[in-house]
C-alpha positions in Angstrom: 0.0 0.0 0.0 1.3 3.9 -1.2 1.7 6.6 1.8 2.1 10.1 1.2 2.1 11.5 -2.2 4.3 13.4 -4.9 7.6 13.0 -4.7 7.3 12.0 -0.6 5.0 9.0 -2.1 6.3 5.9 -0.4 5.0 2.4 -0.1 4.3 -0.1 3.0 3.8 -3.7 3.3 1.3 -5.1 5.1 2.1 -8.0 7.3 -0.5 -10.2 9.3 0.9 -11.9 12.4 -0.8 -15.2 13.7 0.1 -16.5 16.8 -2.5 -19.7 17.9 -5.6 -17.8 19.4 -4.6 -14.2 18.3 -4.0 -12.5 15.1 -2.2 -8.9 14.5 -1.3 -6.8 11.1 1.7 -4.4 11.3 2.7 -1.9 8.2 6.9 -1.7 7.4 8.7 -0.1 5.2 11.2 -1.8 3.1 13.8 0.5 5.0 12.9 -1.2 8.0 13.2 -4.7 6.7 16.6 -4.2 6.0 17.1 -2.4 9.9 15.3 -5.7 11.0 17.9 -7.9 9.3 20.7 -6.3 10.0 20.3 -6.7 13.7 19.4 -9.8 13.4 22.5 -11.1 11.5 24.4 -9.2 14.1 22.6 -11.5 17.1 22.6 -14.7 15.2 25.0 -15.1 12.2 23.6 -18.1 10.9 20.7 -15.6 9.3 23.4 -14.0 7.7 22.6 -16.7 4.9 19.3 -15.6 4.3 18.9 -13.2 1.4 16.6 -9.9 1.9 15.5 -9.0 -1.6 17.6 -6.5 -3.2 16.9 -2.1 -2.7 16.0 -0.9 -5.8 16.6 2.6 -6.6 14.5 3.1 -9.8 10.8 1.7 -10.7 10.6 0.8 -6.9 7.0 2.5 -7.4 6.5 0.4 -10.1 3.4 -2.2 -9.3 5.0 -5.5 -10.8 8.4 -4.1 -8.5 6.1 -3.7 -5.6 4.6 -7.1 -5.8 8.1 -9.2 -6.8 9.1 -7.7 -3.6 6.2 -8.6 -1.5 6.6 -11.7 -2.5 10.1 -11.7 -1.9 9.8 -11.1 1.9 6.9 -12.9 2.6 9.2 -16.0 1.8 11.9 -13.9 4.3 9.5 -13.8 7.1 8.4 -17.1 6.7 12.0 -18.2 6.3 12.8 -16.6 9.8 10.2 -17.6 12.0 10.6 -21.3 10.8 14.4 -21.1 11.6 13.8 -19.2 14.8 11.3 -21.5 16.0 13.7 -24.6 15.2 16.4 -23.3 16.5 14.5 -21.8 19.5 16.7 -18.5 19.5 15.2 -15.1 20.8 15.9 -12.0 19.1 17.1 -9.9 22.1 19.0 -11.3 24.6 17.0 -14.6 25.9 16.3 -17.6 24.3 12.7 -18.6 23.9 10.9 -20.9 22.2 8.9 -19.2 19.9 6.6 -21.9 19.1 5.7 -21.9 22.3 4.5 -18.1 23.3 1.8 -17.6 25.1 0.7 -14.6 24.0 1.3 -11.4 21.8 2.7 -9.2 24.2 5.5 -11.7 24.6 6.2 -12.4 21.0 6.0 -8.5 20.5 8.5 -7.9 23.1 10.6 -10.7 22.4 10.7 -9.1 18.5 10.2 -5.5 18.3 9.6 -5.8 14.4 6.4 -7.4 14.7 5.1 -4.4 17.7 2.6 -2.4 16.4 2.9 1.0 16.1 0.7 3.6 17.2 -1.1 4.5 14.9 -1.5 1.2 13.4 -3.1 -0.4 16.7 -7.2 -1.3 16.3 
């Protein structure tokens, strides 16, 4: 989905979150994707393996663009949390078992990425 407009026009992808018994959507950038990995390569190298699609500097507006890239990181989330839950790593500091949250609040504070923000909160 497009934000802003003109030359500030910028686009967000929209992620749905399912945990057993609870469901959440959060809205990132593609900028924050790349924050998202970063960190986590720094915490566990073996996701240094795992390829983020590629920044694109022209026709990144461009709808078939948009949508190779949506693609693209679906298959990167979905990549993640499988490998996280196998290897039952935390992204901060403790190890948890991911499969095994109990609730939103603790997957969200285990992994700030999938927090909602303000303004996206229902």
């Amino acid at each position: 989905m497009s934000r802003g407009s003109g030359s500030k026009k910028y686009h967000v992808y929209q992620i749905i979150i399912q945990i057993p018994g609870v469901q959440w959507t959060i809205y990132r950038r593609f900028a924050e994707f790349r924050a998202f990995h970063k960190k986590l390569k720094q915490q566990h190298p073996f996701f240094s393996k795992l390829d983020l699609p590629t920044r694109t500097h022209f026709n990144h507006k461009v709808a078939s663009v948009v949508e190779d890239r949506r693609k693209k990181l679906e298959i990167y989330l979905q990549t993640v949390s499988s490998n996280l839950a196998d290897q039952k790593a935390g992204i901060d500091t403790d190890t948890m078992d991911l499969e095994a949250f109990p609730c939103k609040a603790t997957v969200t504070s285990a992994i700030n990425f999938f927090r909602e923000y303000q303004d996206e909160a229902s």
